[in-house]
Legacy VTK file of the C-alpha trace (Angstrom):
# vtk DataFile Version 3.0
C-alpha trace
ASCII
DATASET POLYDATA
POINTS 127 float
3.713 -29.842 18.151
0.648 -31.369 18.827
-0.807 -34.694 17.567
-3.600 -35.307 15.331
-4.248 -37.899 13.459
-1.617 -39.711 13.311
0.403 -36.889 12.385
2.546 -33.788 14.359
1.011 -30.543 13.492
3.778 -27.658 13.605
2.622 -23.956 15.619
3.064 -21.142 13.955
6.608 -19.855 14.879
9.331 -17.675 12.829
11.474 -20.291 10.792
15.330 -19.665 11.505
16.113 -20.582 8.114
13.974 -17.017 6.573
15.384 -14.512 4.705
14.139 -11.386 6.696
13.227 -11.998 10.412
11.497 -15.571 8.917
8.115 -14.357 9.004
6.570 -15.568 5.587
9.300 -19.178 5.608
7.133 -19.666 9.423
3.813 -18.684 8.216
4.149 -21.043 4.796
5.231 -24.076 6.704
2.553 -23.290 9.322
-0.044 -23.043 6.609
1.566 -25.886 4.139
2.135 -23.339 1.452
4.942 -22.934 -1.059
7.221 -19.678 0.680
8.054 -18.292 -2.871
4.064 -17.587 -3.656
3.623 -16.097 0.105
6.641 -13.825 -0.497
5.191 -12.730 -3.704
2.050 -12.001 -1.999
3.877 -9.887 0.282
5.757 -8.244 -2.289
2.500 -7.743 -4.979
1.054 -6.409 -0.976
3.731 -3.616 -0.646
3.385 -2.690 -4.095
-0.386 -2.344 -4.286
-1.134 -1.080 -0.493
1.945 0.762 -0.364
5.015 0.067 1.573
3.533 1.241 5.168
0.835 -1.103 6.168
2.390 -4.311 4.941
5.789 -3.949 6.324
5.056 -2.455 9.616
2.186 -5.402 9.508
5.199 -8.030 8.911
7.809 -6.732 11.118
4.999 -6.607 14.259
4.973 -9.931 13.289
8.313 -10.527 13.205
8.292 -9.358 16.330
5.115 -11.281 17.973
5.899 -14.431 16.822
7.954 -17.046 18.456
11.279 -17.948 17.313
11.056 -21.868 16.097
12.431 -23.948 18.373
15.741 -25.645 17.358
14.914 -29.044 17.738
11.701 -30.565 17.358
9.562 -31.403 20.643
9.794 -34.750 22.126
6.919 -34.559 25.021
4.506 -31.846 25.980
6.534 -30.854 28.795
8.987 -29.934 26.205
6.897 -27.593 24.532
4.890 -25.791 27.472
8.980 -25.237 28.486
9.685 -23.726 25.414
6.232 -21.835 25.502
7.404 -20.702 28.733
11.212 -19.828 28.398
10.018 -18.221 24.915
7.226 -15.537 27.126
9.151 -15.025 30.477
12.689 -16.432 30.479
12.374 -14.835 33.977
9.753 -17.565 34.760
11.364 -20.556 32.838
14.328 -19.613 35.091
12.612 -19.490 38.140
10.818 -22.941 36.755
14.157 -24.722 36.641
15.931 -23.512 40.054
12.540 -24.306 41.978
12.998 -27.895 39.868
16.879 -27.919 40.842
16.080 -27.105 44.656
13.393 -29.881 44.907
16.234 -32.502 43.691
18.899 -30.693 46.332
16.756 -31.599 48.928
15.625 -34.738 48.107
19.286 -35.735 47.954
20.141 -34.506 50.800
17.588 -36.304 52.831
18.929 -39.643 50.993
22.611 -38.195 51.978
21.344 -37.821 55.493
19.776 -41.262 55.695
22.796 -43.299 54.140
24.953 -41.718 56.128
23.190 -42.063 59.765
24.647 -43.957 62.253
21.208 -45.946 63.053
22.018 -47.105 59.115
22.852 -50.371 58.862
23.412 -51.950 55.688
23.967 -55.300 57.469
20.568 -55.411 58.790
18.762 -53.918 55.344
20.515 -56.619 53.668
19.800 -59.195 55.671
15.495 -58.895 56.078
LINES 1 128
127 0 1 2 3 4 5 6 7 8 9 10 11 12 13 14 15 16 17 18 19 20 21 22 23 24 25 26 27 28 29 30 31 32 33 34 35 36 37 38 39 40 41 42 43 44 45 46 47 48 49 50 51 52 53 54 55 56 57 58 59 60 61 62 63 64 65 66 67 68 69 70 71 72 73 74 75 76 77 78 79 80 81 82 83 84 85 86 87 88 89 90 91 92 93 94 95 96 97 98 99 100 101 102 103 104 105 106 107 108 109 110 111 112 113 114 115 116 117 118 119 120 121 122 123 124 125 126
């Protein structure tokens, strides 16, 4: 979600709460639109165009977009995660155990420093 004025703008993800993959629920809320019209439109589009391009155009979709995220983004870090895990899961995994393997070392070399014998709490305390 990004800010602007004043207000959090939703992306254009599949809603979780749709009836068939959440395609026309995602794309309403994304364009503030009421989803019973869009479905009609989709429905008057099968029936007028014929039932190949609109459904093959709405399950690509369905298949392109995003899922929507379960709960709503707190920081931007949150959502270029998300954005991330969502593309590569590969990556956002990779993201995490490089993340997890920074904070193993860096307690370890607090370990190793509290637990020196040139540590002395007396003379820390004392200064």
């Amino acid at each position: 979600m990004t800010h602007e004025n004043g207000a959090w703008k939703r992306g254009l993800y599949r809603s979780r709460r749709g009836v068939i993959l959440g395609v026309c629920r995602g794309v309403a809320e994304y364009l503030d639109f009421p989803v019973f019209w869009l479905r009609i439109l989709v429905v008057a589009g099968v029936i007028f165009t014929g039932f190949f391009p609109v459904v093959v155009t709405y399950f690509v979709a369905g298949i392109l977009m995003k899922p929507e995220p379960v709960i709503p983004f707190e920081s931007e870090s949150d959502r270029e995660f998300y954005e991330s895990y969502v593309s590569s899961r590969g990556l956002a995994i990779h993201r995490l155990k490089r993340t997890f393997e920074s904070l193993d070392r860096r307690i370890r070399r607090m370990e190793s420093i509290v637990t020196s014998r040139d540590f002395s709490w007396d003379k820390r305390l004392n200064q």
